[in-house]
DSSP file (Angstrom, degrees, kcal/mol; ACC not computed):
  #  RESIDUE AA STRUCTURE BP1 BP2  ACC     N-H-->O    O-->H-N    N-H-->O    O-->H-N    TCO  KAPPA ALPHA  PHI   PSI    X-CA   Y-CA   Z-CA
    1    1 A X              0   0    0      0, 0.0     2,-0.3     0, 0.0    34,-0.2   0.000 360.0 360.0 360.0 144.9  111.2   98.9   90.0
    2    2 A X        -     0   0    0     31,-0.2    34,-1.9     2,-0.0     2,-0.2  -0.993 360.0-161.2-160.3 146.8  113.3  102.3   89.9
    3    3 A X  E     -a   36   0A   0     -2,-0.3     2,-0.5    32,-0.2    34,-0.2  -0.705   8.9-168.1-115.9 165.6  113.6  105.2   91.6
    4    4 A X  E     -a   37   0A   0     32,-0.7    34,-2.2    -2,-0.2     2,-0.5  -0.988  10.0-164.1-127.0 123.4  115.4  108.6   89.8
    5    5 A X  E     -a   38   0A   0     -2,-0.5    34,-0.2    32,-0.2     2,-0.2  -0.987  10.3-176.4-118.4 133.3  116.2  111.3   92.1
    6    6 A X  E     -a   39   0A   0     32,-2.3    34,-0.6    -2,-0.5     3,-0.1  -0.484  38.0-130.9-104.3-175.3  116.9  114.8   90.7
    7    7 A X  S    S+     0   0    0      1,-0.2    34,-0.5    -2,-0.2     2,-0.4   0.755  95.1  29.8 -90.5 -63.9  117.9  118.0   91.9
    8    8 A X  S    S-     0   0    0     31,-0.1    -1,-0.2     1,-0.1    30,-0.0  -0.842  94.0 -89.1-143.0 136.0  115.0  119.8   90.0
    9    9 A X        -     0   0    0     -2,-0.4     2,-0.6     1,-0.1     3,-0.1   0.042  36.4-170.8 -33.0 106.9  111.4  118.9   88.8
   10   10 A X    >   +     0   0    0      1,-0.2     3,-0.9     2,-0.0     4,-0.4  -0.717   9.2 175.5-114.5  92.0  111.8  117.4   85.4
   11   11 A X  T >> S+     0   0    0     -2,-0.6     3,-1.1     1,-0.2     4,-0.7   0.786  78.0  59.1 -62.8 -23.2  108.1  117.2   84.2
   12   12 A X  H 3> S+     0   0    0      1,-0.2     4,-1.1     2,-0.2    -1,-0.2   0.623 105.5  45.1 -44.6 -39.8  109.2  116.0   80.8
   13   13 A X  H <> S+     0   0    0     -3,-0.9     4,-0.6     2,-0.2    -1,-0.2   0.355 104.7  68.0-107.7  23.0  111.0  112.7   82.2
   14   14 A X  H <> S+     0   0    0     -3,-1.1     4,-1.1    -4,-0.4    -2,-0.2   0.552 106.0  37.3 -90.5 -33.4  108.1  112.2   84.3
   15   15 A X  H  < S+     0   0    0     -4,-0.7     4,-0.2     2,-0.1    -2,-0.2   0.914 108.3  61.6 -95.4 -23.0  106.1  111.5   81.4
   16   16 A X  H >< S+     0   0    0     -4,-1.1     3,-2.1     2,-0.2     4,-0.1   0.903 107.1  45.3 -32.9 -64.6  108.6  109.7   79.6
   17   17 A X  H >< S+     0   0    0     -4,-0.6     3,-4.0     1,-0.3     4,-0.4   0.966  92.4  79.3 -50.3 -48.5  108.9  106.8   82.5
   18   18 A X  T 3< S+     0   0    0     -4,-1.1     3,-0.4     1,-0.3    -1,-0.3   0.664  84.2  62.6 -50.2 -11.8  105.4  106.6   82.6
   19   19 A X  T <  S+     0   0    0     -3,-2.1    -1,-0.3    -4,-0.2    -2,-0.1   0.797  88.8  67.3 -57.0 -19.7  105.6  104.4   79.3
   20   20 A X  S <  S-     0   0    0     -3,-4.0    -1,-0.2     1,-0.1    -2,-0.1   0.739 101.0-159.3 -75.5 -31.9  107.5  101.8   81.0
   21   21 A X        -     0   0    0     -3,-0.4    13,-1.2    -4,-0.4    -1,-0.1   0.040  18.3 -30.5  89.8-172.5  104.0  101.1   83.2
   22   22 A X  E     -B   33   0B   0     11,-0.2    11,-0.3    12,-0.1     2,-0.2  -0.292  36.5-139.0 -79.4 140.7  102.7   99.6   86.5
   23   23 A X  E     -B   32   0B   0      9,-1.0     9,-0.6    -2,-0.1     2,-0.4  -0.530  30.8-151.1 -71.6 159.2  104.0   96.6   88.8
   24   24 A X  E     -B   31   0B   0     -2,-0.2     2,-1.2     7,-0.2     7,-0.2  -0.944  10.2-157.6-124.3 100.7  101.1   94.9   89.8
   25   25 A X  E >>> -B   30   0B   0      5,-2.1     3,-2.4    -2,-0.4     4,-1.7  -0.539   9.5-176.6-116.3 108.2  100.8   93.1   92.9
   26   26 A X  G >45S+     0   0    0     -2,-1.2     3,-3.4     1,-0.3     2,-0.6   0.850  71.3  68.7 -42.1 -77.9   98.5   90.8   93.0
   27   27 A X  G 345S+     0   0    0      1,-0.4    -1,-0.3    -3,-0.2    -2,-0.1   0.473 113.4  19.8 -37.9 -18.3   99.0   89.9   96.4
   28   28 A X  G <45S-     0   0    0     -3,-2.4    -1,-0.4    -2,-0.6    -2,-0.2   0.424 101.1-111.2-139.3 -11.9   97.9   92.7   98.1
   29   29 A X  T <<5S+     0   0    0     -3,-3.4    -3,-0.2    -4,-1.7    -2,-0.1   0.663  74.2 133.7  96.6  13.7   95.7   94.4   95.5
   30   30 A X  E   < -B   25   0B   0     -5,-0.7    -5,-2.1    -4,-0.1     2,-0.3  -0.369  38.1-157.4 -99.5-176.3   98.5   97.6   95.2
   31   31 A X  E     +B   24   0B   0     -7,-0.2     2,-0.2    -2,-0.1    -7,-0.2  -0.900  14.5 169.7-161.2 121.1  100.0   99.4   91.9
   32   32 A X  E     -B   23   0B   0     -9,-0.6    -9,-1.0    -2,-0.3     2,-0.4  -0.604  39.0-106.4-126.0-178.1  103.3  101.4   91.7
   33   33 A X  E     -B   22   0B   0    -11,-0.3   -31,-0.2    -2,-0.2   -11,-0.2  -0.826  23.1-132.9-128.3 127.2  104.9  102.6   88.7
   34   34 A X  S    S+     0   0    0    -13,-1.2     2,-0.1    -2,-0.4   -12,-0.1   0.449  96.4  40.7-110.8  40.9  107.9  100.8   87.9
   35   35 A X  S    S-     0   0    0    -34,-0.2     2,-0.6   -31,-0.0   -32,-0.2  -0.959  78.4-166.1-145.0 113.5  110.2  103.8   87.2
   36   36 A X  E     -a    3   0A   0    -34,-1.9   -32,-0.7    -2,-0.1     2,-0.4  -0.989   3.5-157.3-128.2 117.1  109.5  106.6   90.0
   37   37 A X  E     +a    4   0A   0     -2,-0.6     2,-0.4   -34,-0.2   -32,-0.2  -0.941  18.8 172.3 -97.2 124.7  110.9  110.2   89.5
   38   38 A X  E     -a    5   0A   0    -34,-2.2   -32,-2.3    -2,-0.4     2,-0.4  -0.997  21.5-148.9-141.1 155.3  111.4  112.2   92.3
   39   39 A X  E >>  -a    6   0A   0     -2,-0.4     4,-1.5   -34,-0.2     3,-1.5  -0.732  28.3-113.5-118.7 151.5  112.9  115.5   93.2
   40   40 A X  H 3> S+     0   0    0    -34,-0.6     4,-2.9   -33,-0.4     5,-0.1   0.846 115.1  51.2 -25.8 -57.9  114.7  116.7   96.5
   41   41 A X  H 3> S+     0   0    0    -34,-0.5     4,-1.3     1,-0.2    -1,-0.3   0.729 108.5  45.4 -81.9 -24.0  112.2  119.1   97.4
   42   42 A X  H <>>S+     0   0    0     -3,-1.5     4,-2.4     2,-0.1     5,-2.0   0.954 119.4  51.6 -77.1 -35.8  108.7  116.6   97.1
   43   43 A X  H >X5S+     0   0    0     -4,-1.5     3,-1.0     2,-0.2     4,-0.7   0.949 116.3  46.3 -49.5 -60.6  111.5  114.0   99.4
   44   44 A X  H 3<5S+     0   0    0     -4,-2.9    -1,-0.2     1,-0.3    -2,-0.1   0.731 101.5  53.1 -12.4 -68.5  111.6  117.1  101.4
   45   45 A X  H 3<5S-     0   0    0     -4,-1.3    -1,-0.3    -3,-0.3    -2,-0.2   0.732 129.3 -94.7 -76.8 -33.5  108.2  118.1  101.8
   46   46 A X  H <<5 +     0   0    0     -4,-2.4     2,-0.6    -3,-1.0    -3,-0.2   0.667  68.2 163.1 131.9  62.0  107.8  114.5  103.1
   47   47 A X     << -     0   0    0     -5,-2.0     2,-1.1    -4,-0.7    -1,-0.1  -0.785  27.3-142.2 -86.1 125.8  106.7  112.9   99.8
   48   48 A X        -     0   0    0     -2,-0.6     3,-0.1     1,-0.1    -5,-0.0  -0.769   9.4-110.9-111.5 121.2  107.2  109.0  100.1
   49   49 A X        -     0   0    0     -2,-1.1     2,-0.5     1,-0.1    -1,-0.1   0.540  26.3-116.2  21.8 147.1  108.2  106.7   97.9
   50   50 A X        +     0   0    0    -17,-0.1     2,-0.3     2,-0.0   -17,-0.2  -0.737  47.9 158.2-100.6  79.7  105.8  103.7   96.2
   51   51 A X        -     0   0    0     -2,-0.5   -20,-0.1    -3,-0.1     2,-0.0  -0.838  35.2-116.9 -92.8 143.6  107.0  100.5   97.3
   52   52 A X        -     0   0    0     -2,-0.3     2,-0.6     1,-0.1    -1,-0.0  -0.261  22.0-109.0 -75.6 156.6  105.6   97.6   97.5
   53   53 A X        -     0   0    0    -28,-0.1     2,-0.1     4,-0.0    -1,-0.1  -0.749  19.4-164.3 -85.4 145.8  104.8   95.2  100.4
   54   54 A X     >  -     0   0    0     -2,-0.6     4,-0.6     1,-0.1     0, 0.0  -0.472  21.6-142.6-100.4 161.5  106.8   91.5  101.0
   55   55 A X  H  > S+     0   0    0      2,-0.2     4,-2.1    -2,-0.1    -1,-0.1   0.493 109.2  65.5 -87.7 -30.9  104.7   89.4  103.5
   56   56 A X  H  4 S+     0   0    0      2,-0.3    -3,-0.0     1,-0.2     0, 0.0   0.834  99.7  55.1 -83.5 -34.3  108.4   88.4  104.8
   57   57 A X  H  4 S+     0   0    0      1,-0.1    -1,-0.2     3,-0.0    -2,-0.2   0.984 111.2  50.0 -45.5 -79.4  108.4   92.7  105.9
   58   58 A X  H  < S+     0   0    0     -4,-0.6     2,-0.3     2,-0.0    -2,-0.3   0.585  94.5  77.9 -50.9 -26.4  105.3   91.8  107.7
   59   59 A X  S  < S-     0   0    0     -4,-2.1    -4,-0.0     1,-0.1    -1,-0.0  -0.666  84.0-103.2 -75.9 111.2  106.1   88.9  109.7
   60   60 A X        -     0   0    0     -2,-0.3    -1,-0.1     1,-0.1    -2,-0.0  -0.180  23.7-114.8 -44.6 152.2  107.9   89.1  112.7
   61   61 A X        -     0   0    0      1,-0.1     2,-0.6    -3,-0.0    -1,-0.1   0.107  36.0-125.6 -70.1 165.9  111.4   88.4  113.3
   62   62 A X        -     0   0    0      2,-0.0     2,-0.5     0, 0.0    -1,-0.1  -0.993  19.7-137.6-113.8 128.9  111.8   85.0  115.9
   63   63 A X        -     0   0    0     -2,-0.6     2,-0.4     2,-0.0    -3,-0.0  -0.707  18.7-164.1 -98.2 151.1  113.7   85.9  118.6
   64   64 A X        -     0   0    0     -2,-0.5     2,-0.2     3,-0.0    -2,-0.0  -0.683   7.3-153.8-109.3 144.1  116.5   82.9  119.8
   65   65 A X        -     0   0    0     -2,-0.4     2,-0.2     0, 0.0    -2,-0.0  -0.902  23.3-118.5-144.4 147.0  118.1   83.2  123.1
   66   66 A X        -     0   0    0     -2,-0.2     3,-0.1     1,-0.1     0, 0.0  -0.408   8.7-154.6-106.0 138.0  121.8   81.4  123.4
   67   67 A X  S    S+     0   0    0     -2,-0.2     2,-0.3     1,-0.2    -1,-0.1   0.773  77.2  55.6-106.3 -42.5  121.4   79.0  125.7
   68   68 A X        -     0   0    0      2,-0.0     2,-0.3     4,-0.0    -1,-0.2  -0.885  68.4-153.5 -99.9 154.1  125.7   79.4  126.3
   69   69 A X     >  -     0   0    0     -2,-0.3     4,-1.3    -3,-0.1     3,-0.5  -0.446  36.8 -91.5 -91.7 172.0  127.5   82.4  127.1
   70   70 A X  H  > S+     0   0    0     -2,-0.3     4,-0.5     1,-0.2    -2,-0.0   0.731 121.6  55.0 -40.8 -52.1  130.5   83.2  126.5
   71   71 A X  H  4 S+     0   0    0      2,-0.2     3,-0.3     1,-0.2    -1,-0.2   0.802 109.0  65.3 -64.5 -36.8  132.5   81.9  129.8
   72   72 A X  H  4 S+     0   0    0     -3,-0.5    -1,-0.2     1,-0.3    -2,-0.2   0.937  92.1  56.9 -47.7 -67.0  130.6   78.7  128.7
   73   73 A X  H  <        0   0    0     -4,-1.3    -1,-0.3     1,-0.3    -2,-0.2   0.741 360.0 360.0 -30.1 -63.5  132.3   78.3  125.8
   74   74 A X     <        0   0    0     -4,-0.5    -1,-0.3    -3,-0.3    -2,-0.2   0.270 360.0 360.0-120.6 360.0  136.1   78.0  126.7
């Protein structure tokens, strides 16, 4: 997947990418495009991105706690 950012709306290389076609992700039942043109002003306007989701995004992190400090060490 790729993203293009312009300065200025280029409808021409919008249809151009579109040969390249869709990711497919099975997992989750979504579709993005896997070449994405976007221009300042839709980032602006609070246009977002297509990206997929990871399960490994979804999952929390495990938090550890250090069982020595510092002083411990030395």
């Amino acid at each position: 997947m790729g993203y293009l950012l312009t300065l200025y709306p280029m409808p021409n290389l919008v249809k151009e990418v579109g040969r390249y076609g869709i990711y497919q992700n099975k997992m989750f039942g979504q579709s993005h495009p896997k070449i994405e043109v976007i221009h300042v002003e839709e980032l602006l306007s609070g246009k977002r991105m297509s990206l997929p989701i990871k399960v490994e995004v979804l999952k929390k992190a495990e938090r550890k706690t250090q069982t020595k400090g510092i002083q411990d060490i030395f």
